[in-house]
C-alpha positions as CSV (number, residue, x, y, z in Angstrom):
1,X,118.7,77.7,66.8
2,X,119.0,81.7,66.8
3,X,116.0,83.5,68.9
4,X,114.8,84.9,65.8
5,X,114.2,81.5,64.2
6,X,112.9,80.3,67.9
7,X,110.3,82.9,67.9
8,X,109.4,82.6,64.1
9,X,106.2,80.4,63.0
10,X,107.3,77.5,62.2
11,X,106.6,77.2,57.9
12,X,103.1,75.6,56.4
13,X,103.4,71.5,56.0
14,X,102.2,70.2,53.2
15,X,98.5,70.0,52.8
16,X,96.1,67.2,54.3
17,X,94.1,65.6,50.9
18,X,91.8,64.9,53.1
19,X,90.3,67.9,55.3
20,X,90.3,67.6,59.5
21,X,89.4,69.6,62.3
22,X,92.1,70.9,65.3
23,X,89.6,69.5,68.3
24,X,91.1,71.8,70.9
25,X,92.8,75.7,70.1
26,X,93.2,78.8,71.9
27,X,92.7,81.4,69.0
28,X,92.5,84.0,72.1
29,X,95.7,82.9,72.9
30,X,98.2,83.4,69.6
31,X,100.2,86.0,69.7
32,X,98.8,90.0,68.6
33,X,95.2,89.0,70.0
34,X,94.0,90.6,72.9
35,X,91.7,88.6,75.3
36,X,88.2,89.8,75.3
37,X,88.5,91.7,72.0
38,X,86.3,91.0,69.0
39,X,87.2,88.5,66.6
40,X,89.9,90.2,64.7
41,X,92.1,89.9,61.4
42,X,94.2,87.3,63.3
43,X,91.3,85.0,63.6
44,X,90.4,85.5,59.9
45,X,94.0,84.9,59.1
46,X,95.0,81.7,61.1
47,X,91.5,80.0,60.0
48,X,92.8,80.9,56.2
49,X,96.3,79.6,57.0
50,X,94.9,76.8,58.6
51,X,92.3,75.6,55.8
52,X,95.2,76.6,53.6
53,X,96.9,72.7,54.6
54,X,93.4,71.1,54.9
55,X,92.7,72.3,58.9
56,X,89.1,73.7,57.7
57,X,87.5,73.6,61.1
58,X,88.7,74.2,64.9
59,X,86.8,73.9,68.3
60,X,87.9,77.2,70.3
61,X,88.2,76.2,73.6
62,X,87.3,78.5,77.1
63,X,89.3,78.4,80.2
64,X,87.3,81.1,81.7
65,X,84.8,83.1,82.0
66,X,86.2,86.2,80.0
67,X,87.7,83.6,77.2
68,X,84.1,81.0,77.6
69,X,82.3,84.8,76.4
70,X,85.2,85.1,73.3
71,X,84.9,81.3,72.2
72,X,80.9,81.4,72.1
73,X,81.3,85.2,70.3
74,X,84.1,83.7,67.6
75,X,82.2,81.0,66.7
76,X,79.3,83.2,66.1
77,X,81.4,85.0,63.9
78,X,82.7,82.1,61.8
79,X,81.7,79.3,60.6
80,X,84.6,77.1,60.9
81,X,84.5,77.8,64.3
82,X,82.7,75.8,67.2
83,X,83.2,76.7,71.0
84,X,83.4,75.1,74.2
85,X,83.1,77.1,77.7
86,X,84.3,76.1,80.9
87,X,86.7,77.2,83.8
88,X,89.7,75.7,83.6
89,X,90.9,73.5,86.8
90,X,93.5,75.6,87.6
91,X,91.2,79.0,87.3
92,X,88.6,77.4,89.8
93,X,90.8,77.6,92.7
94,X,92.2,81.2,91.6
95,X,88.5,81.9,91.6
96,X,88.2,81.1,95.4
97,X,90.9,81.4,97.0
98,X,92.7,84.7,95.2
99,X,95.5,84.8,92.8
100,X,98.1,87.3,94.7
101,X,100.6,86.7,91.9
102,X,98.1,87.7,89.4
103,X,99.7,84.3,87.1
104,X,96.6,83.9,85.1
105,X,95.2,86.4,82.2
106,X,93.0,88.5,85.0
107,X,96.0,89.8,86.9
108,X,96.1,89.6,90.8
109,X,92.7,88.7,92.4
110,X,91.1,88.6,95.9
111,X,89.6,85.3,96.6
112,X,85.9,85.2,96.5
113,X,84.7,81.7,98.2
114,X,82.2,79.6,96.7
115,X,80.0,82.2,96.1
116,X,82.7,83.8,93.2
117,X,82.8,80.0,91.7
118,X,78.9,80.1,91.9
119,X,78.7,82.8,90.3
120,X,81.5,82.1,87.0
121,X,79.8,78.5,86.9
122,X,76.3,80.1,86.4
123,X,78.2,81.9,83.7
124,X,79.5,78.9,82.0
125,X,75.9,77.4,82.2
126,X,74.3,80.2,80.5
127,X,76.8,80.0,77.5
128,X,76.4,76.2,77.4
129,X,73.0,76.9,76.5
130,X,73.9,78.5,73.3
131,X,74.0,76.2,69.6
132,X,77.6,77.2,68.3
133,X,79.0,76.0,71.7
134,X,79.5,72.7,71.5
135,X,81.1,71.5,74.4
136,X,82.0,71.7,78.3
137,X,85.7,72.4,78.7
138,X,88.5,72.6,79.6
139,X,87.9,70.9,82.9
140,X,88.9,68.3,84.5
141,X,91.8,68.2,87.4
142,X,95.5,68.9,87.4
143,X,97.6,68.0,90.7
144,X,100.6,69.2,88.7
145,X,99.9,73.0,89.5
146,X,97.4,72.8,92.2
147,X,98.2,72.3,95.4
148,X,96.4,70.3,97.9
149,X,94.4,73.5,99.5
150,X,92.9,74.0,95.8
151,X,91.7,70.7,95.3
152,X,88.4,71.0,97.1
153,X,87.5,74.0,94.4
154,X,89.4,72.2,91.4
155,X,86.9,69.0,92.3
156,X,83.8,71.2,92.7
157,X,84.4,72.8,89.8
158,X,84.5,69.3,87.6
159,X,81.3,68.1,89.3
160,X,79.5,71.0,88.2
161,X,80.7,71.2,84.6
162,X,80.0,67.6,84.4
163,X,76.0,68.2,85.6
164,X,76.0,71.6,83.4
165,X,77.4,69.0,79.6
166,X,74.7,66.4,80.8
167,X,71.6,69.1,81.2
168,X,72.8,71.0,77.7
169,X,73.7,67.6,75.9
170,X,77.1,69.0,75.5
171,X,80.4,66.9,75.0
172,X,82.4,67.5,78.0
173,X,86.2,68.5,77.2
174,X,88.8,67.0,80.1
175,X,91.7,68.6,81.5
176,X,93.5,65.8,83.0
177,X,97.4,66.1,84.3
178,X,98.4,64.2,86.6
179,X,95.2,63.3,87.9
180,X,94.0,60.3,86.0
181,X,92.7,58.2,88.8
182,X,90.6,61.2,90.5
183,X,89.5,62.3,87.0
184,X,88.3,58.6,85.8
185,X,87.2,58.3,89.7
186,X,84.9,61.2,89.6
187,X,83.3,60.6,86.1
188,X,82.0,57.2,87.8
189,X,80.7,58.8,91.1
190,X,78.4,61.8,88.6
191,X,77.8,59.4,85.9
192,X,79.6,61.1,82.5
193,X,77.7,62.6,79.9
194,X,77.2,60.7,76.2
195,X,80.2,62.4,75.0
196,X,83.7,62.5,77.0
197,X,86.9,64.1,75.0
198,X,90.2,63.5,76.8
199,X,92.3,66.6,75.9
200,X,95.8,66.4,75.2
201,X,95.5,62.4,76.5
202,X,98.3,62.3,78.7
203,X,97.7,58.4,79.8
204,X,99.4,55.4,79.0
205,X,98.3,52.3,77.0
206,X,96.1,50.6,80.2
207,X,94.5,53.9,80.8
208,X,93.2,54.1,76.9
209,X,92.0,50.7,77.2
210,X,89.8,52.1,80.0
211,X,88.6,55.3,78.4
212,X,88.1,53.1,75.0
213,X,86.0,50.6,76.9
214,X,83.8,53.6,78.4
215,X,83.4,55.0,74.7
216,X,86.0,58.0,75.5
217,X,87.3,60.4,73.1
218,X,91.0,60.8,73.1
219,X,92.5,63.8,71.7
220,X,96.2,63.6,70.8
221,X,98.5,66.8,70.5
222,X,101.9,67.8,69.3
223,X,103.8,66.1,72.5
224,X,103.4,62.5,70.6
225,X,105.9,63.4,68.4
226,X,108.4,64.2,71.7
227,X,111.2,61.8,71.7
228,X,110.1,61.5,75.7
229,X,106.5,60.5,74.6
230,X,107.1,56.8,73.9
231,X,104.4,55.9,76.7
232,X,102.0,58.2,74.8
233,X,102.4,56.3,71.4
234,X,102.0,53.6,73.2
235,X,98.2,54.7,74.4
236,X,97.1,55.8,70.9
237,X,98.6,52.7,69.3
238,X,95.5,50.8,71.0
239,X,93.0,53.5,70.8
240,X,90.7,52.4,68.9
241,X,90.5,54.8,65.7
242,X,87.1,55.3,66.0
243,X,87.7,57.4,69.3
244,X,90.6,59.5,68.1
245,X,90.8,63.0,67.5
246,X,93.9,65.3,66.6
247,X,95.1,68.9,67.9
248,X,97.3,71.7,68.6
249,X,96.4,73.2,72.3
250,X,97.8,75.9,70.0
251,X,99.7,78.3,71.2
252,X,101.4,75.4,73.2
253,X,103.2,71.7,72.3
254,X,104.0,72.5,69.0
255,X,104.9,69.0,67.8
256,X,108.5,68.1,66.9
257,X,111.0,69.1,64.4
258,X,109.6,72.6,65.9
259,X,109.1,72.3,69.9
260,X,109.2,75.8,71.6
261,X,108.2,77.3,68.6
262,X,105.0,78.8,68.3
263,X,102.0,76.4,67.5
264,X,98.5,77.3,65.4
265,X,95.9,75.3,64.3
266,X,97.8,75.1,60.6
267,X,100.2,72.6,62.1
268,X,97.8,69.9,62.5
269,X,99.4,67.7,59.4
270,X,102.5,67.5,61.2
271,X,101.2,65.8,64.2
272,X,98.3,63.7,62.3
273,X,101.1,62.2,59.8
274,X,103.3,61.1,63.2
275,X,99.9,59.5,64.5
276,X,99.5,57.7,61.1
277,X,102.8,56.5,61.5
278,X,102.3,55.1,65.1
279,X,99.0,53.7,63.9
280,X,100.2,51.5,61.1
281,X,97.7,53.5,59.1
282,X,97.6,55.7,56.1
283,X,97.2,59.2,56.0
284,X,94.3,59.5,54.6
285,X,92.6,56.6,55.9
286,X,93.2,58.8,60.2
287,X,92.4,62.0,58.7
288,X,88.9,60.3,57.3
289,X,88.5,58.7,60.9
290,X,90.0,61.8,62.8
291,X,87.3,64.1,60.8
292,X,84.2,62.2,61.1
293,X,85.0,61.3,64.9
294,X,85.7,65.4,65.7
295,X,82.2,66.3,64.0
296,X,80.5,63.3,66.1
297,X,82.4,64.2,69.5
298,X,80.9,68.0,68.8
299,X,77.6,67.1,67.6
300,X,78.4,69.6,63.7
């Protein structure tokens, strides 16, 4: 593949017949959109791209405070939008201990102790409150990029986002790599709220059983088409249908033939019809579940 055809979008699947929502995008984050800017023509354009296949709503998800402020503002703006607000696990501990290499979308920061976290999580809570957010998340925990002296923030940080999606009746949208024992762990020491979505599930077939038996949402992206993913298929083959839910994570794990090209919320029908497949189940019959299931998980 040449770099121009690696960069390119990848072209529009055939249309869904029957219409489904992307349960977890970052609009803020496709490319030509600057973070914290109004809603622009590149929202307007990938909703119409994406209703254009049958994708006719999305959930915009936050990862921090800045893109929690843009979610809540977009889905204002547009009515296929809902948002969810949170700090991501991995910005918690940037949050309060510093980011010297600047790697998230703020730059390079100076740590600012609980007090900073505080202080972003009464943020979080005050958009929570508002009716076109619709969820808690992305958080959750991730031991794949924190280390060990970020994990007393990363957990803090879930605790709270689990008490602030309980008080708002809020689902609560989970971040969860590499961490599923200290993720399922912690949802049983605060008590979960009503409605638990696992994005991106990332856990094998035993772990689904679990999160099915607890009434769990699991949310499957682009990687179960991954020739690597077998153990993946393997989960939502026994989720129960009722509890599934599709999505991009657009800009990233744009399913398969088209990994490491850029995702978007348009791409949807490519990774639903690989789930039908999985599920011994007809296209239309997991886009009716997979649409009815996104508007219960986020209460529209």
């Amino acid at each position: 593949m040449s770099k121009s055809t690696k960069d390119a979008p990848p072209p529009l699947p055939e249309p869904l017949r029957v219409p489904v929502a992307d349960s977890h995008t970052h609009l803020d984050m496709l490319p030509q959109l600057p973070l914290g800017g109004a809603p622009t023509d590149t929202v307007t354009d990938a909703l119409a791209k994406a209703a254009s296949v049958g994708v006719t709503t999305v959930v915009q998800v936050g990862c921090d405070v800045n893109g929690s402020r843009w979610a809540a503002e977009t889905a204002a703006a547009h009515e296929a939008v809902h948002a969810t607000v949170a700090l991501h696990p991995n910005e918690a501990p940037r949050i309060v201990l510093g980011d010297p290499d600047g790697w998230s979308r703020q730059g390079a920061r100076e740590a600012g102790g609980d007090a900073a976290l505080d202080a972003a999580l009464a943020e979080i809570d005050a958009l929570a409150a508002l009716p076109h957010v619709r969820g808690v998340g992305e958080t959750g925990l991730d031991h794949f990029r924190t280390g060990p002296d970020g994990m007393a923030a990363q957990q803090r940080s879930f605790r709270a986002h689990i008490e602030i999606a309980k008080r708002h009746g809020k689902a609560l949208v989970i971040h969860d790599r590499e961490a599923h024992d200290d993720v399922l762990r912690i949802l049983r020491e605060e008590g979960a709220p009503d409605t638990v979505v696992f994005h991106c599930y990332s856990g094998d077939a035993e772990m689904a059983k679990v999160c099915a038996e607890a009434g769990y949402f699991m949310s499957f992206a682009g990687n179960v088409t991954f020739k690597n993913a077998q153990p993946l298929r393997d989960a939502l083959a026994v989720a129960p249908p009722e509890l599934v839910l599709v999505e991009t994570d657009a800009p990233f794990l744009t399913p398969a033939p088209y990994r490491g090209r850029p995702n978007a919320p348009y791409l949807i029908p490519v990774t639903l019809r690989a789930m039908a497949e999985v599920k011994g189940m007809t296209e239309d019959a997991l886009a009716s579940a997979v649409a009815a299931n996104t508007a219960r998980a986020f209460a529209y």
